[in-house]
Each structure stands twice: as C-alpha cells, then as structure tokens.
Backbone of each chain as ProteinMPNN parsed JSONL, in Angstrom:
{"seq_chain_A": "XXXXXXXXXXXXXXXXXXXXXXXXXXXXXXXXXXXXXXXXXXXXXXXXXXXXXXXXXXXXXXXXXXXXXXXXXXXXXXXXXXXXXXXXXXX", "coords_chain_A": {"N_chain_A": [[0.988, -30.232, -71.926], [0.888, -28.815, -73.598], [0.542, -25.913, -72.365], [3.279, -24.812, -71.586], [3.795, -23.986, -73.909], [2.279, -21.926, -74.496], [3.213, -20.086, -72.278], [5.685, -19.363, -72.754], [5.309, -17.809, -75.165], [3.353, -15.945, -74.37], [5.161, -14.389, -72.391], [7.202, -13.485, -74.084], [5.332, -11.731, -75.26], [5.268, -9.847, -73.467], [7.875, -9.063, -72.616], [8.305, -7.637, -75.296], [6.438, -5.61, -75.167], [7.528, -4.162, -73.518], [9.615, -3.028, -74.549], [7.915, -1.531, -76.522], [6.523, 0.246, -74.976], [8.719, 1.646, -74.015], [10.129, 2.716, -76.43], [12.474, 4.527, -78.036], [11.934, 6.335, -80.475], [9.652, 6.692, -82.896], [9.656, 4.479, -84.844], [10.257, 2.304, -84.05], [8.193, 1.837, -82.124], [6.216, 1.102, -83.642], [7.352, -1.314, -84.694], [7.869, -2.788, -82.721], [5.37, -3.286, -81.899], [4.067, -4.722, -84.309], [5.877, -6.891, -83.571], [4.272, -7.836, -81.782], [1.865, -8.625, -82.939], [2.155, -10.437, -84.523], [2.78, -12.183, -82.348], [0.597, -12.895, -81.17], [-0.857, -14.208, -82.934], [0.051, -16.372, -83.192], [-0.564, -17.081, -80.005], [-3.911, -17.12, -80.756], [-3.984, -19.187, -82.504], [-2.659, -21.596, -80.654], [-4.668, -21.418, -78.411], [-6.74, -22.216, -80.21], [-6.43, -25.212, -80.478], [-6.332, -25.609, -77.637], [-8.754, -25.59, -76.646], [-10.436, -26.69, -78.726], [-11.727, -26.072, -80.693], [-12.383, -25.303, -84.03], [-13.065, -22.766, -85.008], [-11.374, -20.444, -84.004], [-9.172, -20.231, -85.593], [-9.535, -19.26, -87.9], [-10.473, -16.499, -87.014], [-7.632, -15.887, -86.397], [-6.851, -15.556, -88.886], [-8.15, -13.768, -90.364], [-7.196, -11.346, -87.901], [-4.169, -11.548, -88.74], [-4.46, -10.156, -91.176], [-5.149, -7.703, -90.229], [-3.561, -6.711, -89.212], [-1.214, -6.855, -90.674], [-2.144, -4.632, -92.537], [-2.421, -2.189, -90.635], [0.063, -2.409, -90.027], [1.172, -1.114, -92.161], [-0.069, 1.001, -92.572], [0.533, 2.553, -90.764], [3.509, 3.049, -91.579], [3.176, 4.598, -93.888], [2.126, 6.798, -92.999], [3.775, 7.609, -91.399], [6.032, 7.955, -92.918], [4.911, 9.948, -94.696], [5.331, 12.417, -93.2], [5.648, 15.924, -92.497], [7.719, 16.413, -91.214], [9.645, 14.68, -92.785], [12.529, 13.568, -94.114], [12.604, 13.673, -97.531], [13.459, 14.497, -99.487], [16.077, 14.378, -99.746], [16.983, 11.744, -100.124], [15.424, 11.092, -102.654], [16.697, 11.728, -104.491]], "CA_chain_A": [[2.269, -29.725, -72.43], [0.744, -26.673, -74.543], [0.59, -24.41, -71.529], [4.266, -23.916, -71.581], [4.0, -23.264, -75.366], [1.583, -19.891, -73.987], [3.343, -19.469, -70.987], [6.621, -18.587, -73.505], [4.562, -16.74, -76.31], [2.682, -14.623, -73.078], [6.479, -14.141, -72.094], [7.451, -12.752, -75.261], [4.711, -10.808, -75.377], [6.165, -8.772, -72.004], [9.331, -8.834, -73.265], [7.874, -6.956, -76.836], [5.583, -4.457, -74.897], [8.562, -3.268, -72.841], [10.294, -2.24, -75.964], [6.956, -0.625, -77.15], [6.842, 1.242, -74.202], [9.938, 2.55, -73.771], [11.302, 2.982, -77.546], [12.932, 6.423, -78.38], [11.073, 6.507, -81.486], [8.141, 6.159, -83.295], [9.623, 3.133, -85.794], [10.364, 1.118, -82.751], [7.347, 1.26, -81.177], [5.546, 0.175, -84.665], [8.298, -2.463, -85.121], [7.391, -3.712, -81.449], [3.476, -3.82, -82.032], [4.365, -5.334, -85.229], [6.019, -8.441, -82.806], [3.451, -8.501, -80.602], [0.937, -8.864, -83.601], [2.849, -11.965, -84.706], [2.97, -13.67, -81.533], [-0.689, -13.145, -80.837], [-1.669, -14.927, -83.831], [0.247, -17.951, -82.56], [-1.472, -17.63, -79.211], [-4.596, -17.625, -81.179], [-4.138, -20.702, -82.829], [-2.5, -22.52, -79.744], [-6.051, -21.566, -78.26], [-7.735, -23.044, -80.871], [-6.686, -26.348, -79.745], [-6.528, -25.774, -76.471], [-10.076, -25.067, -76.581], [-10.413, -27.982, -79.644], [-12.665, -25.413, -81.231], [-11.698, -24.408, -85.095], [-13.441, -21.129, -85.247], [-10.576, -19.679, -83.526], [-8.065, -20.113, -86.394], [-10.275, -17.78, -88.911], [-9.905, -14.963, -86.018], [-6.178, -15.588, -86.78], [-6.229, -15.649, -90.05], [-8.411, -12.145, -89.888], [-6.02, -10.975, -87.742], [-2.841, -11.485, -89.819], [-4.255, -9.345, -92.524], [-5.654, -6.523, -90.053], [-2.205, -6.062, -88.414], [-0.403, -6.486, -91.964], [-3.29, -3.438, -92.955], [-2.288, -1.702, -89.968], [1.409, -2.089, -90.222], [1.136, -0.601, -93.67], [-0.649, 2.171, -92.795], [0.777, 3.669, -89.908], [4.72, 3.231, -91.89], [2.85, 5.326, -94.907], [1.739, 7.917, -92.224], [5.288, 8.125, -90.875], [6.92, 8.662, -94.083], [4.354, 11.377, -95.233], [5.352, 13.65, -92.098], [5.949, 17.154, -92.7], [9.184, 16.886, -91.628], [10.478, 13.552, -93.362], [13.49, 14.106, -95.387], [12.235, 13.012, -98.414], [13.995, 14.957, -101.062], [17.958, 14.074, -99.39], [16.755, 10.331, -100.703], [14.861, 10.762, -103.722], [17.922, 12.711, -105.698]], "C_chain_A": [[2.095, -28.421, -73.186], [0.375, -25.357, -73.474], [1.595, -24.026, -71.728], [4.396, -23.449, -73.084], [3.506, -21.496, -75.183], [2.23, -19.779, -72.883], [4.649, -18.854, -72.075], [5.866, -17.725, -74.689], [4.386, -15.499, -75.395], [4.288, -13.993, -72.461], [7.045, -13.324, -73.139], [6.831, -11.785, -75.621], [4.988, -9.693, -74.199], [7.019, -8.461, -72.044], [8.969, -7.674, -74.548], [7.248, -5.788, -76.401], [6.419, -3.753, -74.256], [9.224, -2.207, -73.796], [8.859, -1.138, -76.937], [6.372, 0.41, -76.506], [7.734, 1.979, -73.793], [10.813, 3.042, -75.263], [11.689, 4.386, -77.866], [12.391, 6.827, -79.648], [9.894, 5.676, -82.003], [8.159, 4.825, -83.953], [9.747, 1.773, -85.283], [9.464, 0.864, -82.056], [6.043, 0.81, -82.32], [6.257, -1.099, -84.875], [7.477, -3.621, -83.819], [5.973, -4.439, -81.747], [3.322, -4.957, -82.973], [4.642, -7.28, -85.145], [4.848, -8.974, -82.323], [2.446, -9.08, -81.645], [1.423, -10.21, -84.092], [2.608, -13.161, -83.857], [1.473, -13.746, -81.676], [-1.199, -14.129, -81.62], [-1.113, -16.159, -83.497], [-0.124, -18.288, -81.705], [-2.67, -18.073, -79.657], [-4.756, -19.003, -81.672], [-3.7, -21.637, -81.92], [-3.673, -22.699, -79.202], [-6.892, -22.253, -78.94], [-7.836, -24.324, -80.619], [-6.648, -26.335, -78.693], [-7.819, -25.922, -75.934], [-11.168, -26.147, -77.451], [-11.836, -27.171, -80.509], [-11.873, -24.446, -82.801], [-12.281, -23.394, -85.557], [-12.123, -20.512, -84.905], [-9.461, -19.141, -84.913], [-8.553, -19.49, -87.428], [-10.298, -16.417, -88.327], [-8.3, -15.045, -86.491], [-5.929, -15.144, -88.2], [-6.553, -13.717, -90.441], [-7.578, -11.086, -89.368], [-5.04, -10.797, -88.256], [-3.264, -10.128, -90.46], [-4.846, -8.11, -92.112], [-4.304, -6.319, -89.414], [-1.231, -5.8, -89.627], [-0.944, -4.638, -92.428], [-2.611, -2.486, -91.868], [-0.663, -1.103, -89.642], [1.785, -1.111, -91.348], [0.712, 1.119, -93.569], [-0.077, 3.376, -91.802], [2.678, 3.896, -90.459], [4.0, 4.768, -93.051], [2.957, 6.732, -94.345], [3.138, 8.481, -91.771], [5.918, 9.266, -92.259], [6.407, 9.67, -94.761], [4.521, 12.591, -93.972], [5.889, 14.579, -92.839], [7.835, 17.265, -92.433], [10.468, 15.928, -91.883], [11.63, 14.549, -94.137], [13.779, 13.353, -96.513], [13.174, 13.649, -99.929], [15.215, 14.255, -100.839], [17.948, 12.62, -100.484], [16.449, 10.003, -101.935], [15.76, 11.619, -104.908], [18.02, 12.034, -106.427]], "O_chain_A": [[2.795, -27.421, -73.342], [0.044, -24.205, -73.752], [1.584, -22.858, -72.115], [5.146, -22.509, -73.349], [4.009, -20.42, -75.508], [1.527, -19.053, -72.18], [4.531, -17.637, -72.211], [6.411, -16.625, -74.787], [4.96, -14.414, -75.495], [4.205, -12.831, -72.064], [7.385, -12.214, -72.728], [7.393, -10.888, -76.249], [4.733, -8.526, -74.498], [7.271, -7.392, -71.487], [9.719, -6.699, -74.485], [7.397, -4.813, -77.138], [6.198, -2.543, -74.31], [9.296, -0.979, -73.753], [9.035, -0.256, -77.777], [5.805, 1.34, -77.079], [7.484, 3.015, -73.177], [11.905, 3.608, -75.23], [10.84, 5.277, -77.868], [12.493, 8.045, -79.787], [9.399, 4.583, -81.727], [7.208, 4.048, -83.873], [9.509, 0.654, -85.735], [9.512, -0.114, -81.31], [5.028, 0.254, -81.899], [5.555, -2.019, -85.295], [6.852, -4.677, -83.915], [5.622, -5.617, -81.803], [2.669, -5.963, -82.699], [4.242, -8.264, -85.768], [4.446, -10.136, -82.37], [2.051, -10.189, -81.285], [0.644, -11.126, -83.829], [2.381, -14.346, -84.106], [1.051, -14.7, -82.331], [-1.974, -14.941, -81.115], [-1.893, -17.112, -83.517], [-0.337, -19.499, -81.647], [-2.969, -19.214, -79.305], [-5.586, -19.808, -81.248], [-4.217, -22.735, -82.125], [-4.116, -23.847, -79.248], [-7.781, -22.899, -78.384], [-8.949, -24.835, -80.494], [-7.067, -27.436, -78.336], [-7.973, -26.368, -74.798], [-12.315, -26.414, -77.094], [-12.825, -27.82, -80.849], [-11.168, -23.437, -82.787], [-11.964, -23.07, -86.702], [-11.724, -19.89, -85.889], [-9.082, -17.991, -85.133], [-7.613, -19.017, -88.066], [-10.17, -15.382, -88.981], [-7.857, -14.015, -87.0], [-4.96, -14.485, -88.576], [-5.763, -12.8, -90.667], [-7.232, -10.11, -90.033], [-4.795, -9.594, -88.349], [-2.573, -9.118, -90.329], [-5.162, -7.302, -92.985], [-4.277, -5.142, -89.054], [-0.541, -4.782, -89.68], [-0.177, -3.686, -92.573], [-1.992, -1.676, -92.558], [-0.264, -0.009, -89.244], [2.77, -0.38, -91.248], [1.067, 2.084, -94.246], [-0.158, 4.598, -91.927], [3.277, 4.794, -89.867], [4.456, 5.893, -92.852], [3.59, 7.65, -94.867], [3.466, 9.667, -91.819], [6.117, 10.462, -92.471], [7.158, 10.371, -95.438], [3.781, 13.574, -93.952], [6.583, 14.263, -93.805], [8.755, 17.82, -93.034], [11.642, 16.059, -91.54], [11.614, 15.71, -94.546], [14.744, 12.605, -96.668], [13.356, 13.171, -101.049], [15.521, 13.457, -101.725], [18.729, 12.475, -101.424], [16.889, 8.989, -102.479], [15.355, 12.006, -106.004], [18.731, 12.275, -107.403]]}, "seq_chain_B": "XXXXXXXXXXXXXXXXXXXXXXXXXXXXXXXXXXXXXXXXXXXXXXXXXXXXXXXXXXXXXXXXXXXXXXXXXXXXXXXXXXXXXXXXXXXXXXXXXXXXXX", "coords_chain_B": {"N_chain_B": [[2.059, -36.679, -72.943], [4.9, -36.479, -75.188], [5.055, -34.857, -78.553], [5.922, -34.76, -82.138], [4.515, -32.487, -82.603], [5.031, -31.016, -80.546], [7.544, -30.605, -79.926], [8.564, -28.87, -81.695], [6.344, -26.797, -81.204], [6.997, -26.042, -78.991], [10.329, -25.207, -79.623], [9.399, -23.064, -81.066], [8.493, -21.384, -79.356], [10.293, -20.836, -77.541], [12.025, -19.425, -79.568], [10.649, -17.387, -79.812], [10.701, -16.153, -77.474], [13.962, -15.606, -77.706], [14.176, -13.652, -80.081], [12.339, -11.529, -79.047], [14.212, -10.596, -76.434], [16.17, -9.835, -78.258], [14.929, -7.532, -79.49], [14.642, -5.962, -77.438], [17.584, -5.456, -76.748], [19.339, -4.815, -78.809], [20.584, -1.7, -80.498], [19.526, -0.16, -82.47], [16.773, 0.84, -84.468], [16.72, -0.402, -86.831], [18.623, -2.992, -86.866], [16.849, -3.881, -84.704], [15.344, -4.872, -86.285], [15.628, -6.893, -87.763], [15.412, -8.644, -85.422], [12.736, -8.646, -84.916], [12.033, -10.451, -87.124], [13.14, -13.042, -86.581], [11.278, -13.349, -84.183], [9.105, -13.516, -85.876], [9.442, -15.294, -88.091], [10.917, -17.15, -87.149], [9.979, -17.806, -84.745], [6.676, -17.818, -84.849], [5.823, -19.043, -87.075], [6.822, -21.622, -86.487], [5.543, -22.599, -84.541], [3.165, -22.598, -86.091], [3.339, -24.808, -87.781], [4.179, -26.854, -86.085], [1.982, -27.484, -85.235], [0.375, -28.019, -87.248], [1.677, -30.689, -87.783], [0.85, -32.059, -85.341], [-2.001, -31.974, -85.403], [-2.657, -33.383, -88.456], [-5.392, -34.569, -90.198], [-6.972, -32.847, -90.104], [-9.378, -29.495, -90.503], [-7.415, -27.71, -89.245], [-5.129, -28.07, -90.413], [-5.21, -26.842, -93.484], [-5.926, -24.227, -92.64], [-3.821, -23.214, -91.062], [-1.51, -23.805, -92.969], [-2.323, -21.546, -94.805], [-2.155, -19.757, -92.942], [0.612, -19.262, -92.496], [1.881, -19.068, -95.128], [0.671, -16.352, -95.472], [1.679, -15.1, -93.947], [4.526, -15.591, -94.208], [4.715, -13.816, -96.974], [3.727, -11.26, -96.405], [5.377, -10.804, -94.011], [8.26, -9.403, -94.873], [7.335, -7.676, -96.07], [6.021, -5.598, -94.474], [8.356, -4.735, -92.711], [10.031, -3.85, -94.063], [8.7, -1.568, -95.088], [8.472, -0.133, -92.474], [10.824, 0.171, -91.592], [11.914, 1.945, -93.794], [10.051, 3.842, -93.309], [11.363, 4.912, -91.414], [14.038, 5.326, -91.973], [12.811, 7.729, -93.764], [11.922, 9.139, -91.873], [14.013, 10.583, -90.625], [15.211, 9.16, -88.526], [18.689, 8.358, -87.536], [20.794, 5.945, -88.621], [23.138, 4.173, -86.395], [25.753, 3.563, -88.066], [29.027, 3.541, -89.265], [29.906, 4.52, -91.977], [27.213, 6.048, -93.971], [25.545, 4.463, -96.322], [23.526, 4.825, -98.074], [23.002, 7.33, -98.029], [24.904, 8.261, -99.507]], "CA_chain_B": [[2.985, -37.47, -73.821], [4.974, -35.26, -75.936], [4.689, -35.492, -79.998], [7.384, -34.378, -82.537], [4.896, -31.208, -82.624], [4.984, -30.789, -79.048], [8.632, -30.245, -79.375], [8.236, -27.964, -82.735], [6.172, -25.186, -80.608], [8.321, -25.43, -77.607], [11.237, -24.539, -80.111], [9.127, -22.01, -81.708], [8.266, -20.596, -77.952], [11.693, -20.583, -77.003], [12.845, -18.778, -80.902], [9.995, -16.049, -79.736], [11.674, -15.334, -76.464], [15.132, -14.688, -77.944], [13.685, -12.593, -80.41], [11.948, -10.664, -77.972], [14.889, -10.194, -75.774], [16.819, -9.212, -79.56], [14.274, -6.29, -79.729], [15.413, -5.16, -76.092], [18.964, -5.311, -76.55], [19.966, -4.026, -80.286], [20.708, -0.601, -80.257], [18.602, 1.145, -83.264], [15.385, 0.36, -85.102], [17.546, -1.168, -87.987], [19.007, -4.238, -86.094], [15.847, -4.755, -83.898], [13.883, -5.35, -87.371], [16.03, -8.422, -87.769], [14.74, -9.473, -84.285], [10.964, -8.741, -84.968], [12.029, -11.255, -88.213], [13.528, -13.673, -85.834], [9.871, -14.048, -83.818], [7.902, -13.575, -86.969], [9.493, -16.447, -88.966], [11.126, -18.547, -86.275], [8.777, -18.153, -83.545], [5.206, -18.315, -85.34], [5.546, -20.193, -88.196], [7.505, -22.614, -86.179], [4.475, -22.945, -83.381], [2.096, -23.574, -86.855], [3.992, -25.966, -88.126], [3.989, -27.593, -85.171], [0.374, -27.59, -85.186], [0.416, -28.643, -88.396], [2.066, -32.031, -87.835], [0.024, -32.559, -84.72], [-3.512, -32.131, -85.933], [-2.469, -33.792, -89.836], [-6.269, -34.81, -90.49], [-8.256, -31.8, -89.504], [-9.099, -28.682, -91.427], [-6.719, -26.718, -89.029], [-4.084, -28.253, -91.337], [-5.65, -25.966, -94.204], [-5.911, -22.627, -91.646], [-2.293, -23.061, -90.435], [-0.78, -23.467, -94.384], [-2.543, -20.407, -95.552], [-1.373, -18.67, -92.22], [2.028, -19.815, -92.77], [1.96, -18.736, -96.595], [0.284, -15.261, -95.859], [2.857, -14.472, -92.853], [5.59, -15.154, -95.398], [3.943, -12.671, -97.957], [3.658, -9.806, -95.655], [6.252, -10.016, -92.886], [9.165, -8.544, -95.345], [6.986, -6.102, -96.755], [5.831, -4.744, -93.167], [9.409, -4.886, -92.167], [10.436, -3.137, -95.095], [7.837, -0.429, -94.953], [8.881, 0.068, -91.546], [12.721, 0.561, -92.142], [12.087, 2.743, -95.074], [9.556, 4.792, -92.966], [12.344, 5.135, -90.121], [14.73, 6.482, -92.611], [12.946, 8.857, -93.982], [11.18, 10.308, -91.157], [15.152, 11.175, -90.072], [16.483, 7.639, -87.497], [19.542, 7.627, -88.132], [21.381, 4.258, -88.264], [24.514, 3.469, -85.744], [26.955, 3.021, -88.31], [30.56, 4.147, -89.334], [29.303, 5.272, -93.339], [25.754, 5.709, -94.39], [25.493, 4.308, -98.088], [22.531, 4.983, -98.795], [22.618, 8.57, -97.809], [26.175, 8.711, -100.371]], "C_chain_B": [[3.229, -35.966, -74.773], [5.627, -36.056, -77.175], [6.003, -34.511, -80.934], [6.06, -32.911, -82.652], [4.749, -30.54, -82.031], [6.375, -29.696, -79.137], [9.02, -28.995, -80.33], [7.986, -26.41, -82.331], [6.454, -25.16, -79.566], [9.334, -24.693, -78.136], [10.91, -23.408, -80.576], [8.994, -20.699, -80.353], [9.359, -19.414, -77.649], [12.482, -19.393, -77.96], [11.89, -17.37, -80.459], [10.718, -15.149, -78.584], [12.619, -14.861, -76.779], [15.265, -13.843, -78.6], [13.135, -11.163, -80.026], [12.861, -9.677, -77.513], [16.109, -9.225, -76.726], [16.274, -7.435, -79.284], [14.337, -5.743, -78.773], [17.11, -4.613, -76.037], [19.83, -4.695, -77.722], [19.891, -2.435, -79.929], [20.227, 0.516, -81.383], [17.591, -0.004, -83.726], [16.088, -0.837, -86.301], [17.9, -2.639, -88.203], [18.007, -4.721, -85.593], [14.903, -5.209, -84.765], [14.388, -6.427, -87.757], [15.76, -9.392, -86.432], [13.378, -9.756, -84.688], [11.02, -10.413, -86.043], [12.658, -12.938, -87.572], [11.979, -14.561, -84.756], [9.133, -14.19, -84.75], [8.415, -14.903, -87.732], [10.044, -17.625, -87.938], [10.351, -18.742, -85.216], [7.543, -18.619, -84.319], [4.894, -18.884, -86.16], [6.1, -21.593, -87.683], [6.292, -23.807, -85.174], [3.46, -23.574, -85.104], [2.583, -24.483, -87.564], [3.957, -27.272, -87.354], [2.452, -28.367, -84.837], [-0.514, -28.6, -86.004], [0.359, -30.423, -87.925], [0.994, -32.877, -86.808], [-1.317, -33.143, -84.949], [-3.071, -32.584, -87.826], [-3.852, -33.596, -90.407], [-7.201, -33.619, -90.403], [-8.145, -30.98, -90.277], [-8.205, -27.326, -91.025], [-5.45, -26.519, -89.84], [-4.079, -27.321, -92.474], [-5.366, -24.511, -93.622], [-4.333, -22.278, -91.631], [-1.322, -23.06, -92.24], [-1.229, -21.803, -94.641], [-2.199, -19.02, -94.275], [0.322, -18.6, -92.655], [2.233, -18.854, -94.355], [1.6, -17.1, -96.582], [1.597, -14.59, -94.739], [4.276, -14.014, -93.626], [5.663, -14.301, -96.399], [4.23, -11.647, -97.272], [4.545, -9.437, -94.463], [7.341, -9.54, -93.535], [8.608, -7.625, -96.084], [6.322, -4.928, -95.924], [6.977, -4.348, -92.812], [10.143, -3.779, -93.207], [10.45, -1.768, -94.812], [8.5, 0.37, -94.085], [10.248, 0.751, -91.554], [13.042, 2.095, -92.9], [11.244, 4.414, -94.408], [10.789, 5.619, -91.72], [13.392, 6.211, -90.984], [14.49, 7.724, -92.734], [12.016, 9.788, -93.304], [12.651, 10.711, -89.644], [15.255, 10.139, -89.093], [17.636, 7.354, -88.385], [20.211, 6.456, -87.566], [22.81, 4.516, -87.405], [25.293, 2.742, -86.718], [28.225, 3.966, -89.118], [29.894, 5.174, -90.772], [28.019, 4.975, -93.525], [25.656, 5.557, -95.583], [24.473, 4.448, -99.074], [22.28, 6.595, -98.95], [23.907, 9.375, -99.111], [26.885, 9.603, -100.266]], "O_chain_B": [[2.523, -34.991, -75.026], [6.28, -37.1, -77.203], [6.807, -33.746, -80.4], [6.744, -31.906, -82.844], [4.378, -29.413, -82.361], [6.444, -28.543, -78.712], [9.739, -28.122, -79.844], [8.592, -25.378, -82.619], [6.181, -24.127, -78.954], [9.588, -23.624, -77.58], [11.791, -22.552, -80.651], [9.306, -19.51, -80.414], [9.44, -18.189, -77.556], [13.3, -18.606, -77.484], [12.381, -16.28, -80.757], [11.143, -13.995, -78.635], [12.741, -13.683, -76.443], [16.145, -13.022, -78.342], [13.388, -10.059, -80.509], [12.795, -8.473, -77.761], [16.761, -8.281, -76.279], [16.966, -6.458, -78.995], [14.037, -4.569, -78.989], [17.617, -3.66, -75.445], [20.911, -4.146, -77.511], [19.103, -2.048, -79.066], [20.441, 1.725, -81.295], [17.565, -1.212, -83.493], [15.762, -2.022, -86.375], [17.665, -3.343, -89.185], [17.853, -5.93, -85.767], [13.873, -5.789, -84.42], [13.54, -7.189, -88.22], [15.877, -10.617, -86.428], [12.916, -10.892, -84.791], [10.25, -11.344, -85.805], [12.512, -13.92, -88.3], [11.723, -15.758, -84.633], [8.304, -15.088, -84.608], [7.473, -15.657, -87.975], [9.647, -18.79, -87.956], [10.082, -19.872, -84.81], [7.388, -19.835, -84.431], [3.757, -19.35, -86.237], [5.884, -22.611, -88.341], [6.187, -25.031, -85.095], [3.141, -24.756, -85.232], [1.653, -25.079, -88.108], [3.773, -28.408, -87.79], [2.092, -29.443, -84.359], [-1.418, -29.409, -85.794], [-0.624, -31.151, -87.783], [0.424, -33.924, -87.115], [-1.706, -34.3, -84.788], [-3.383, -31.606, -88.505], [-3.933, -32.606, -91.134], [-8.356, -33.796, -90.79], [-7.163, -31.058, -91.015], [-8.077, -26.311, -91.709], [-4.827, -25.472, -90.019], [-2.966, -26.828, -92.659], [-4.592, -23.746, -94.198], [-3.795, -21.276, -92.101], [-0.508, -22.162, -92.458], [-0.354, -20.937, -94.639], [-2.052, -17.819, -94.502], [0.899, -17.623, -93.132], [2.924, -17.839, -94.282], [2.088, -16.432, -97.494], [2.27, -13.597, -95.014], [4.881, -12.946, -93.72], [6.798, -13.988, -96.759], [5.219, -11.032, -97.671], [4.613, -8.32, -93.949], [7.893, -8.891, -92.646], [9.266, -6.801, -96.719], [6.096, -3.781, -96.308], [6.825, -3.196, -92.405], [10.831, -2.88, -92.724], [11.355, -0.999, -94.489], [9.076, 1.388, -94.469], [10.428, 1.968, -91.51], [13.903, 2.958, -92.727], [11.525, 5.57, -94.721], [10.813, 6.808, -91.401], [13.544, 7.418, -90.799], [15.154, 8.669, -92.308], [11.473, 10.796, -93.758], [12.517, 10.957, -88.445], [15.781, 10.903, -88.283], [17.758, 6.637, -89.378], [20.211, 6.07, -86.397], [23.617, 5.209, -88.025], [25.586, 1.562, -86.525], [28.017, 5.132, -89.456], [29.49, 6.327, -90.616], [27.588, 3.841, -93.315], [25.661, 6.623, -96.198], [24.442, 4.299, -100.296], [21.527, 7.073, -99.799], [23.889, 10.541, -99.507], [27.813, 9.751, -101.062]]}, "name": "protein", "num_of_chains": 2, "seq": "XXXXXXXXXXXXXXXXXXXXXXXXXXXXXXXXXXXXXXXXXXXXXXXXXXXXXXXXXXXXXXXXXXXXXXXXXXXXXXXXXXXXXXXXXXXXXXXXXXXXXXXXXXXXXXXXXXXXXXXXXXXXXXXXXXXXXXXXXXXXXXXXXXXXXXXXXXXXXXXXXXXXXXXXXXXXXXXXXXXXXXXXXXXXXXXXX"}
C-alpha cells in the first residue's frame, strides 16, 4: 500500500517542477524548489520504511535544515539586488 | 492490510497533489505561497504523522517528531523570506490597492 503513497508524492513532485520551470520570476521558481524540498523529505522517510532501514530518516532530517539554509539564502540574495526597491518600503 | 496510518499518508499524498496543482494555477507568487504551505503542512507532516502512528515503538517515532517540529519552525520563515524577497526585488501583487506600498 506505500507505493501509492510515492507514486502521489513523485506526482507532486512533476506537478512542482513544472511551475519551477516555467515561472515568470525568480520568487516562483524559489517558492517551487522550496515545494519540491518538502515533498522530498517525505519521500525520504516513506523510503526509510520501505527499505525498513532507519539511517534514511537522519538524511531527512539533514535535509530539512539544508533546504531551510538554502531557502534563506537565496531570498537574502534576491532582496540585496541592485535593483530591489528597497528604499519605496523602508520610509 | 491497510492501518489508520496507511490512510493518514494517502491523505497526506493526495493534500500534496492539490497543493501542487495550487502552485500551477494561482496567478502570482503571493497566492502560490499559500499553496507551497498547503504541501508543506498538509502534505508532509501529514505523511509523518502517519508514519508516526504506524511504526509507534521504533526510534523513527523520535526522527519523524523532531521532523515534524523543525518543518513547523522553518516553513513560515522560508515562506516569509520568500514573499518579502519578491516584494522587494519589484513582483508586483494582482490586487485592486497595494497597502503595504500606501
């Protein structure tokens, strides 16, 4: 019964990369990655039992906090662009 | 045989797909960050939860709380980030008045 649990996650994940390939901007195609980094970590741990091996779920947990790290860093990068409009906001 | 948390990460499956399909169909960054929040809390916490109940005894029970607990921590302050970076690197929002812009 836990294949169709990954056959809808892996579904979602095709659904999420569409939108990260095609978004008209840059915040949409961090937002997307952002999904996909979510689901993955639930494939991960469905793997873990699928597999009945609990190493797997310390790769997830790893995970989480390198995609959080990653989310973080590439919004920072956005908002320091040259041609943010940072003053209109900070009045 | 299917277990109550069989049926847990089927629902969580199913909450990732419409999320998904959210982040296809909204029409700015703004709206589709209430989708991403849609797979991030109803899809994947729903699948470890599920997990949860299944395996009770094991130390995945431990793994899956402190995923659960750190997901909640950091998916409104990625989401945030995100939003805030959209603004002010000029997306504007699809709507009638901008209130933040005054």
């Amino acid at each position: 019964m836990i294949e169709y649990v990954l056959m809808l996650l892996v579904l979602a994940i095709f659904i999420a990369a569409a939108r990260a390939i095609r978004g008209p901007t840059a915040p949409d195609r961090v937002l997307a990655s952002d999904t996909i980094n979510s689901v993955v970590i639930a494939v991960i741990v469905i793997l873990s039992v699928y597999y009945n091996n609990q190493m797997f779920a310390d790769v997830a947990i790893v995970y989480a906090m390198i995609s959080f790290l990653s989310t973080i860093a590439i919004s920072k990068y956005l908002m320091d662009k040259p041609g943010a409009e940072k003053a209109k906001v900070d009045k | 045989m299917i277990t109550i948390g069989i049926v847990l990460m089927l629902l969580g499956g199913v909450l990732s797909v419409i999320g998904a399909l959210g982040l296809i169909r909204f029409p700015d960054v703004y709206s589709r960050s209430h989708a991403q929040t849609v797979v991030t809390v109803g899809g994947t916490c729903l699948v470890l939860i599920g997990v949860m109940v299944d395996y009770f005894a094991t130390p995945l029970l431990v793994k899956c709380a402190f995923l659960i607990i750190f997901i909640f921590l950091t998916s409104p302050a990625g989401t945030h980030a995100i939003t805030k970076a959209a603004y002010l690197s000029g997306v504007k929002p699809k709507v009638k008045k901008d209130e933040w812009k005054g």
